[in-house]
VOGU-3710 file (C-alpha; in Angstrom, 3 decimals, decimal comma):
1> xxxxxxxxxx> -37,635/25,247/-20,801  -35,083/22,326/-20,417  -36,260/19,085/-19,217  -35,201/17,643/-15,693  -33,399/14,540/-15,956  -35,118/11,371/-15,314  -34,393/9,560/-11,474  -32,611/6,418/-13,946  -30,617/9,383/-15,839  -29,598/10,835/-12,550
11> xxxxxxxxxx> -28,749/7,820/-10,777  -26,238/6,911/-13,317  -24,606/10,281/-13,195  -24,376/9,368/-9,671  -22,984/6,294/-9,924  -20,523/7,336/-12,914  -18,884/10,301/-10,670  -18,615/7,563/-7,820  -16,842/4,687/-10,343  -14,553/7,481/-11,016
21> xxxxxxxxxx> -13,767/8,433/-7,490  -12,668/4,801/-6,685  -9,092/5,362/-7,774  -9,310/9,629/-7,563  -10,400/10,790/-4,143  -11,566/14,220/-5,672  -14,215/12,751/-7,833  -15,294/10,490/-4,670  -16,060/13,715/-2,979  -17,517/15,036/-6,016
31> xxxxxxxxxx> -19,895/12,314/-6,390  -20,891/12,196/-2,826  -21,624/15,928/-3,460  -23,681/15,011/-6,543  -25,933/12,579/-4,509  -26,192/15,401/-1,882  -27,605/17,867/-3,931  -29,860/15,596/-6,199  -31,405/15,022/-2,722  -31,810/18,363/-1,559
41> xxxxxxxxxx> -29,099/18,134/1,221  -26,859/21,084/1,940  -24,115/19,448/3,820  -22,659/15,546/3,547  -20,518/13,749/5,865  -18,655/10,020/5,560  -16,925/8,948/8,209  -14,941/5,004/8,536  -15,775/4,088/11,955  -13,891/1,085/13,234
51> xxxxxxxxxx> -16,316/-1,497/15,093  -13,559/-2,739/17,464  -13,409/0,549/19,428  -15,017/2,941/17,458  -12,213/5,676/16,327  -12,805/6,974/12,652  -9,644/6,405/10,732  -11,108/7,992/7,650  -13,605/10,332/6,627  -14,871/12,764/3,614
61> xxxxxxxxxx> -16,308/15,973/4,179  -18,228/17,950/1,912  -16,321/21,573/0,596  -18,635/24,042/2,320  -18,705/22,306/5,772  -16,683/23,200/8,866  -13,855/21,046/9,336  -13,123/21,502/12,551  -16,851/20,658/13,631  -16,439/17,483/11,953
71> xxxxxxxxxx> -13,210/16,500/13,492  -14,863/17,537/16,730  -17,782/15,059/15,489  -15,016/12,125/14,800  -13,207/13,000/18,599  -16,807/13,375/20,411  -20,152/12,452/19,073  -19,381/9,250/16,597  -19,546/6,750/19,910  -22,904/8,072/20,861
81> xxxxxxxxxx> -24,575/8,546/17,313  -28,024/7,186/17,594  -28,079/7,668/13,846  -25,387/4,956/13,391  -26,944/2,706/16,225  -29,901/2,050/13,719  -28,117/0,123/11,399  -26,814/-2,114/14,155  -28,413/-5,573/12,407  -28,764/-3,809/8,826
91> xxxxxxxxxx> -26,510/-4,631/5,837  -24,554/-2,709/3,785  -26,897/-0,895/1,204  -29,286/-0,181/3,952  -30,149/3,529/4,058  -32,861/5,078/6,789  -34,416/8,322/6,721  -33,907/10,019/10,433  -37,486/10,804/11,194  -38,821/7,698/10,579
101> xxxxxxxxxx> -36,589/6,383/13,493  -36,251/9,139/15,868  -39,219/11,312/16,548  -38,540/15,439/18,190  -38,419/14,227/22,156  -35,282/11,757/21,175  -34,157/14,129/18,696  -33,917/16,860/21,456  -32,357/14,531/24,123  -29,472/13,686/21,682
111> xxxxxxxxxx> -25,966/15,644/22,159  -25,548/14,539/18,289  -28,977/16,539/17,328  -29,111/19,191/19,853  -25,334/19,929/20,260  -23,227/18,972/17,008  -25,845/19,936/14,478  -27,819/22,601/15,891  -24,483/24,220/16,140  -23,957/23,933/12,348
121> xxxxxxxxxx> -27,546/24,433/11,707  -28,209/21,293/10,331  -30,590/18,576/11,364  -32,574/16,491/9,181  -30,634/13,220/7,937  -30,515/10,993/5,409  -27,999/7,901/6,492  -26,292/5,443/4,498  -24,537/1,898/5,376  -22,140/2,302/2,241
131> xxxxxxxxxx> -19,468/-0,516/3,187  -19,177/-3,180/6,371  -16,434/-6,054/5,897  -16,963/-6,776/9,684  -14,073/-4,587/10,963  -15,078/-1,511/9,573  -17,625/0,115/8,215  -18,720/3,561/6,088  -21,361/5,526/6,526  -22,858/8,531/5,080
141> xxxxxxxxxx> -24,556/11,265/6,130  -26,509/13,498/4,080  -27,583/16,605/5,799  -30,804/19,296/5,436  -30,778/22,559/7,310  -33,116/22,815/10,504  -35,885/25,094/8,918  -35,805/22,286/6,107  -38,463/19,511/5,512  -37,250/16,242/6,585
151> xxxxxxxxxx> -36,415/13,853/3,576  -39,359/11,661/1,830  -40,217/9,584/-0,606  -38,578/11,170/-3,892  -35,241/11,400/-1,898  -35,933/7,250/-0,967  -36,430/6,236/-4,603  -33,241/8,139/-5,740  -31,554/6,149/-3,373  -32,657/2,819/-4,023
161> xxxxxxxxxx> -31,627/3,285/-7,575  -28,428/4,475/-6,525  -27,565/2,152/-3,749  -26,827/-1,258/-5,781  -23,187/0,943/-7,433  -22,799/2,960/-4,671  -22,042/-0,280/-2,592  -19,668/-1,770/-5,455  -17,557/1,510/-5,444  -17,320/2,118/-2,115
171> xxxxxxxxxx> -16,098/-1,569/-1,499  -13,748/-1,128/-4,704  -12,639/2,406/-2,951  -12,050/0,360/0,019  -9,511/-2,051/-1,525  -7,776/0,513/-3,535  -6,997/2,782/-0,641  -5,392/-0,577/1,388  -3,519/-1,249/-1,618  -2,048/2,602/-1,562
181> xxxxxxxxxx> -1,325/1,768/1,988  0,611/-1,427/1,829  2,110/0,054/-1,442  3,298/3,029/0,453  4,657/1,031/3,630  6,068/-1,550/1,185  8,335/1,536/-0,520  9,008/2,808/2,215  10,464/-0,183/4,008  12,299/-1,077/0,426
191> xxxxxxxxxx> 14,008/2,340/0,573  15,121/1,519/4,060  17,158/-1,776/2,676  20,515/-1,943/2,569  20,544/-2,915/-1,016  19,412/-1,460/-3,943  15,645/-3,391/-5,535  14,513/-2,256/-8,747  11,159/-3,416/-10,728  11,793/-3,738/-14,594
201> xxxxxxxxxx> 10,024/-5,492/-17,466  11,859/-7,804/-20,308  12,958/-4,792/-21,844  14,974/-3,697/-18,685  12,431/-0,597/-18,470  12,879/0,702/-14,959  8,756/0,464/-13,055  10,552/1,130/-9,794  13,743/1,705/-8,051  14,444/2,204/-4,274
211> xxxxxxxxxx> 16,671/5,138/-3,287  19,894/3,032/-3,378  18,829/1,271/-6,778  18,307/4,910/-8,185  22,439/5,711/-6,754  23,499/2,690/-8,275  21,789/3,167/-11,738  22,906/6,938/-11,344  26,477/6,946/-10,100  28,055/3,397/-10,288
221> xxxxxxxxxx> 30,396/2,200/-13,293  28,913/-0,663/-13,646  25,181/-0,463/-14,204  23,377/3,091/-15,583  19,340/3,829/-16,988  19,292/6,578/-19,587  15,461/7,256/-20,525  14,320/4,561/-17,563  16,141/1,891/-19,304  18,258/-0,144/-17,334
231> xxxxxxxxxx> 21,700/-1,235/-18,836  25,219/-2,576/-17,581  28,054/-0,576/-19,038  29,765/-3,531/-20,320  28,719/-6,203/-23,418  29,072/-9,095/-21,693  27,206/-8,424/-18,732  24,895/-6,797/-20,529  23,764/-9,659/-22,688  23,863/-11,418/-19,403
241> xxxxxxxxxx> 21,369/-9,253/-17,864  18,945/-9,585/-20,698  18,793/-13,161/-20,489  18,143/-13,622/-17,048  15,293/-10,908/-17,587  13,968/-13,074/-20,305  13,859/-16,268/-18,235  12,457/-13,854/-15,102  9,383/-13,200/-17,281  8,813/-16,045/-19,378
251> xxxxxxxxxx> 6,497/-19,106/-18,759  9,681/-21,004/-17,014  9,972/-17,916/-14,641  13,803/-19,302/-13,661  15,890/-16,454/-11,250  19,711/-15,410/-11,852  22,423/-14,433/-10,323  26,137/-13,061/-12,130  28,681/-10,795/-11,337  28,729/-6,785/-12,676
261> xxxxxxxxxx> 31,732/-4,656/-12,349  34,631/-7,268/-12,692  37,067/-8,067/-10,100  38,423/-8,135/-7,135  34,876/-7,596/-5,466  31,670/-7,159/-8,168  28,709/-6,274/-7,507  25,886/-9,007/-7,366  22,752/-8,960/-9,541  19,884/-11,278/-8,274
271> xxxxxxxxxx> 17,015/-11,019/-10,552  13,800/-12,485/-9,663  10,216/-12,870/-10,916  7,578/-10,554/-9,900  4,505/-12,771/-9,494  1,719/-10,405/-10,744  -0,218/-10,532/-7,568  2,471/-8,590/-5,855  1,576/-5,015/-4,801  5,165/-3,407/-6,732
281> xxxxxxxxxx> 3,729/-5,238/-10,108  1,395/-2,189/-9,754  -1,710/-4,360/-11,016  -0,337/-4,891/-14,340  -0,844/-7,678/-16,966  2,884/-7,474/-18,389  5,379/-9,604/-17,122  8,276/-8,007/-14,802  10,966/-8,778/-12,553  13,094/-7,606/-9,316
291> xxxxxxxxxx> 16,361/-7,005/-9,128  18,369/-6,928/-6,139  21,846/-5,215/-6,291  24,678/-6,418/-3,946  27,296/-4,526/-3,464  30,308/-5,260/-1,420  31,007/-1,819/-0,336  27,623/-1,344/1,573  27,726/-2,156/5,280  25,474/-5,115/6,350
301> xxxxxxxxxx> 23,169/-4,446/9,445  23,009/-8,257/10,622  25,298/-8,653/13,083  27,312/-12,123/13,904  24,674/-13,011/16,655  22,044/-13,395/13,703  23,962/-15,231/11,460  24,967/-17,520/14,070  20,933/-18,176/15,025  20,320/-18,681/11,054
311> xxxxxxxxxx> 22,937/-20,704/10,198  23,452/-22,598/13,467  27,566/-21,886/13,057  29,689/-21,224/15,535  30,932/-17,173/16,410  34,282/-17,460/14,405  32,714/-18,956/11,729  30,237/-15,927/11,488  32,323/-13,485/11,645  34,381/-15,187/8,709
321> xxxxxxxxxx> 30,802/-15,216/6,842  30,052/-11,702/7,585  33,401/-10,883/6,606  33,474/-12,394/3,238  29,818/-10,977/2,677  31,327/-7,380/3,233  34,462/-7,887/0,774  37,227/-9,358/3,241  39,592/-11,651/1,717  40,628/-14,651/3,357
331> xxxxxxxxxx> 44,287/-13,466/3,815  42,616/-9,961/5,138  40,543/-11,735/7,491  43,529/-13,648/8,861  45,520/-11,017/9,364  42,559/-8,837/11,311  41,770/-11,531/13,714  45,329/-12,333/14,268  44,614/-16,141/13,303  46,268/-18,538/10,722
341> xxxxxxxxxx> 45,779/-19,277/7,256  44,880/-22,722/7,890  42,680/-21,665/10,602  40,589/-19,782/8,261  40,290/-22,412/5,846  39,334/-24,507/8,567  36,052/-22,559/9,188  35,679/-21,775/5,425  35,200/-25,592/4,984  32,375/-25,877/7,825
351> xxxxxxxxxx> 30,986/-23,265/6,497  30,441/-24,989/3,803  29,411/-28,263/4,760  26,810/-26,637/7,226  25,188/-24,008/4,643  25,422/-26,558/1,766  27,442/-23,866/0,297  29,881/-25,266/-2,639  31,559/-22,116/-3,675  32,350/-18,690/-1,582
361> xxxxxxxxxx> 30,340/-16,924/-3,737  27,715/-18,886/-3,092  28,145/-18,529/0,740  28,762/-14,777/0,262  25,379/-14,304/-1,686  23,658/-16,432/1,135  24,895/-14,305/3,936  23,325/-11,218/1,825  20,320/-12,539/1,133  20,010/-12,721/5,126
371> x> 21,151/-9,201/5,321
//
């Protein structure tokens, strides 16, 4: 006859499956599911309830319940939970057993107990303050049917073993999933950009391109990245690009800036370093870099009005700027504003004086970096 597992054997199972289920929300739910049924509880129930108004922006729900019951729980019952009001001036960690708190009369007088559950059959709760960073907070739920015992002291033991990692992972599940988040909106908004960004190491290995980065490195003749290696098509430029990539993630961390494509309008190459901290460095120890692609063929969204509030330059000389950004020529802006050479010049120098700008490349990159 085999041997039942000590509590200290279990609880480390426990807390194993939850370590695991920081990163993978599958093995969260498994491990919450472990818990339940080392506990005796058929059903289990987490739900993120935010303390400013209390919606539930998040929750996990255990395989066999009834989803819709517990979305009708997160629309209905969560403000009026006496279960949740307990832990009011408890801690994180804290866990209560139900009918310790609440004896039958309360119990009967609750829509939570005589509505939500009784309608799923469930009643007897064990409740858990996993996480509370003062905005939020997670709590859990484990449930025992109604012709069940209520939960006693083997189930509090278990718990208080438990408790100590279960508060580390949740916290550590906490910070990963607003990571995912910002990392998600931060893609998203990069693939909205008018230029292409791409993340690569010292090697030119390719960690991330946006959409327009992936065109570029797919269709352009100037730039290509056969097996996620980034290269320029050309030796020069080439060599150029892996120095600035070596100063990008060395100790000096210096940025660069050259030409790709050859004349009469290249396309611009700004590489940058990646400080490590930064959510598209994907939490990784190795060095990297962003790239920026300018090309002059894309259209710029910033219209003169911007310019004019950045630069604090008049219209004309904005819409020289914005011209030159987009691949005008001086002789081609002349002639489409039907104004003279030495007109043009004219604003080209105050341009320059009032950006600090000593070549029109230099402008031209500054008027895309606002873009």
């Amino acid at each position: 006859m085999a041997t039942r597992a000590s509590l200290p054997d279990r609880s480390r199972l426990i807390a194993a499956r939850l370590y695991e289920g920081i990163a993978a929300p599958e093995q969260w739910q498994a491990g919450l599911g472990l818990l339940a049924a080392e506990v005796g509880g058929q059903a289990f129930h987490q739900v993120t309830v935010n303390l400013r108004d209390g919606s539930v922006p998040d929750s996990v729900i255990c395989d066999a319940a009834p989803l819709h019951k517990f979305a009708e729980y997160a629309e209905h019952y969560v403000r009026d939970d006496e279960r949740l009001t307990l832990f009011a001036h408890l801690r994180e960690g804290s866990f209560i057993l139900d009918h310790e708190h609440l004896d039958r009369r309360q119990m009967s007088r609750s829509a939570v107990y005589a509505d939500f559950l009784r309608s799923v059959d469930l009643r007897h709760t064990l409740c858990v303050l996993q996480r509370d960073d003062g905005q939020t907070r997670d709590y859990l739920g484990i449930m025992r049917p109604v012709d069940h015992r209520p939960y006693g002291e083997r189930e509090r033991a278990l718990l208080e073993l438990v408790m100590p990692d279960m508060v580390r992972a949740a916290g550590l599940r906490a910070r990963m999933r607003q990571l995912q988040r910002e990392a998600l909106l931060g893609r998203a908004a990069l693939d909205g950009l008018p230029r292409g960004v791409a993340i690569v190491d010292i090697r030119g290995q390719v960690e991330y391109a946006n959409a327009r980065a992936e065109r570029y490195l797919r269709v352009s003749p100037w730039a290509s990245a056969k097996g996620g290696m980034l290269a320029m098509r050309d030796a020069p430029t080439q060599r150029r690009l892996q120095a600035a990539l070596k100063q990008a993630c060395s100790a000096g961390r210096k940025a660069d800036l050259f030409p790709a494509g050859g004349s009469p309008a290249p396309a611009w190459i700004t590489v940058l370093p990646l400080d490590a901290t930064h959510l598209l460095a994907g939490l990784r120890d190795t060095p990297l870099a962003m790239l920026i692609f300018s090309v002059p063929a894309d259209s710029l969204p910033l219209d003169a009005r911007l310019i004019i509030q950045a630069l604090d330059i008049t219209p004309a000389e904005a819409r020289l700027a914005h011209a030159l950004a987009t691949g005008q020529t001086l002789k081609e802006f002349a002639a489409a504003h039907a104004v003279s050479p030495e007109t043009v010049r004219s604003h080209l120098k105050n341009l320059f004086r009032k950006t600090g700008c000593r070549r029109q490349v230099e402008l031209v990159q500054l008027i895309r970096t606002l873009a």
